[in-house]
N, C-alpha and C positions, 0 to 999 in steps of 0.2 A: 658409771659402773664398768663397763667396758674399758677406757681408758686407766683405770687402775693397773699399776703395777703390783697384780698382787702373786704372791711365792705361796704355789697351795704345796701340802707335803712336809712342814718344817716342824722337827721334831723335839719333843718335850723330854729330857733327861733327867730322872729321877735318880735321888739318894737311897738303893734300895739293898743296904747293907743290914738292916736291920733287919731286913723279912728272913734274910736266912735264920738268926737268933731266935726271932716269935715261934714259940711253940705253939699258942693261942692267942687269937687277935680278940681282944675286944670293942664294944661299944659299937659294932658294927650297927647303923641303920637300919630299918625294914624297909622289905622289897617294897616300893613303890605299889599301890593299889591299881590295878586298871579301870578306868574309868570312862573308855571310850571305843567305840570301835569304828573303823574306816570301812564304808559302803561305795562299793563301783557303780557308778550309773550304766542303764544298758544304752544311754545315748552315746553314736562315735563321734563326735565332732569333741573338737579339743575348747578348751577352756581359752579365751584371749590374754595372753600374759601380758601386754604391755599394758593392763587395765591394772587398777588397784584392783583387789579382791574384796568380795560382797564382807567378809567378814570385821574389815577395818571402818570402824563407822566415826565421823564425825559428826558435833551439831555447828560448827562452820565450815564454812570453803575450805578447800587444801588447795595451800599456794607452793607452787616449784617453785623450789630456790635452789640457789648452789650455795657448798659451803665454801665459805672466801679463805678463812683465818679459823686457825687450830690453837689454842694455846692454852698449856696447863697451869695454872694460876698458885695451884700447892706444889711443898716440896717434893722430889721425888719418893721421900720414904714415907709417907703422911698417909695413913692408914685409907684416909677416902681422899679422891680427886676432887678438884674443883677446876671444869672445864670453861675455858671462856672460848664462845665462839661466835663468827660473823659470817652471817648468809644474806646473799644477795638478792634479794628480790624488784631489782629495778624493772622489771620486766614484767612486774605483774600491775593489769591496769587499774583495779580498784586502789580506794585510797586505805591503809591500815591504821585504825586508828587504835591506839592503846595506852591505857593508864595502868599508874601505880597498881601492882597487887596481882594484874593480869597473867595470863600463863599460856605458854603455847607447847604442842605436841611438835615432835619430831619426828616420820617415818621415816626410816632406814634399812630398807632390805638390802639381808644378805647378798654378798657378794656372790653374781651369775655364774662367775667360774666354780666358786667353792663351790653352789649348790648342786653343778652339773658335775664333780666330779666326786660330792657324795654317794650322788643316784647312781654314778657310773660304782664306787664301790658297791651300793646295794644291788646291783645289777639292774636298775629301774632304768631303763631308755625314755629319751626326751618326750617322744609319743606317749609313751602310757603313762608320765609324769603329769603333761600336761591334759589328761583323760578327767570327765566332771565326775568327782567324789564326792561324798557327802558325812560329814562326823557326826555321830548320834552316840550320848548319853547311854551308860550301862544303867540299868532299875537300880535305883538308889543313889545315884553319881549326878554330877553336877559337871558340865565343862566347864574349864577355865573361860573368867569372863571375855579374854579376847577370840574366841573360837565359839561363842555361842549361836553367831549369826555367820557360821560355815555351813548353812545349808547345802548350798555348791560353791565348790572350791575345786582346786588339783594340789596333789602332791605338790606340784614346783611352787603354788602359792604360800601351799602351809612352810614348806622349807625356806622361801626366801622374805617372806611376813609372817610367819606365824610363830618360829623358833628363833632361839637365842643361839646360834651356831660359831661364834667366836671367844664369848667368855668361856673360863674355865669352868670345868664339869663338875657339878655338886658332886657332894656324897653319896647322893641318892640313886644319880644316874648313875656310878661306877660301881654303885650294888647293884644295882638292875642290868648293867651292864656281865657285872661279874657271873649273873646269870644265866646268862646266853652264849657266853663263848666256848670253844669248845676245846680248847686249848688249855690244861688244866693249870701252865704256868703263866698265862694271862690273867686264869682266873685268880689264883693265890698272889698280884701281882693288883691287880683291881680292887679285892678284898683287902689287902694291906691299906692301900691307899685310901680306904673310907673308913679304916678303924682309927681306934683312939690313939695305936703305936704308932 
């Protein structure tokens, strides 16, 4: 994680000749439901981040691996990927045994930089990041299944196992987003981007 060369900052360049022309956008999405809210613990002691977090459960062992070999097995323009890839697990001392049909998970947390220079835009310092939180269900709402066992957690966890902070931003979130900004040519700029033009 560490060792990554990674370029946080690197900017998406949209086609937005059209928004001038829109006089009204349609098929815009609805705002996102809330569905949960984030509770401060009054304990101060920080949350241990080099630990997986309680929320990520398996019913087998998780084994470290490294990833060896990268390689995308479809053409580039091929609507879905098909990734092939080799992880190194010599180092692990049980033996793995696995047949036809079998399936294994992959955890992959966010990259440390990107998640510390999110919090640094949201003005969330490392300390209060790493502070024990707890996600509880609004009356009538459901968490998503991978947040249900976030009794304690921290912000740094949720942000670097709990969210999807690399793939491109649904519709959903760039209405929800469109919401909050306060810049009204962000906002008619987010709006665009989630409608049907």
């Amino acid at each position: 994680d560490e060792k990554m060369n990674f370029v946080i900052g690197t900017k998406i360049t949209f086609e937005l000749s059209k928004l001038a022309k829109a006089e009204t956008l349609t098929a815009l999405p609805r705002i996102p439901t809330v569905i949960c809210k984030i509770v401060k613990s009054n304990k101060k002691e920080s949350i241990n981040p080099a630990s997986l977090p309680p929320f990520i459960n398996t019913s087998t062992p998780i084994v470290n691996a490294r990833l060896d070999t990268v390689r995308c097995l479809t053409h580039p323009d091929a609507l879905k990927r098909t990734i092939h890839l080799e992880l190194d697990i010599k180092d692990y001392k049980e033996k793995l045994e696995f047949v036809p049909g079998d399936s294994i998970g992959i955890i992959a947390p966010n990259n440390k930089k990107l998640v510390l220079e999110i919090l640094k835009t949201l003005e969330i310092g490392e300390n209060e990041a790493n502070q024990e939180i707890s996600i509880e269900s609004l009356e009538g709402t459901v968490l998503p299944s991978h947040l249900r066992n976030a009794q304690t957690t921290s912000i740094m966890e949720l942000f670097r196992y709990g969210v999807d902070l690399t793939s491109l931003p649904r519709k959903a979130l760039l209405r929800l987003m469109a919401e909050y900004t306060t810049d009204e040519e962000e906002r008619k700029t987010l709006l665009f981007l989630c409608s049907k033009q």
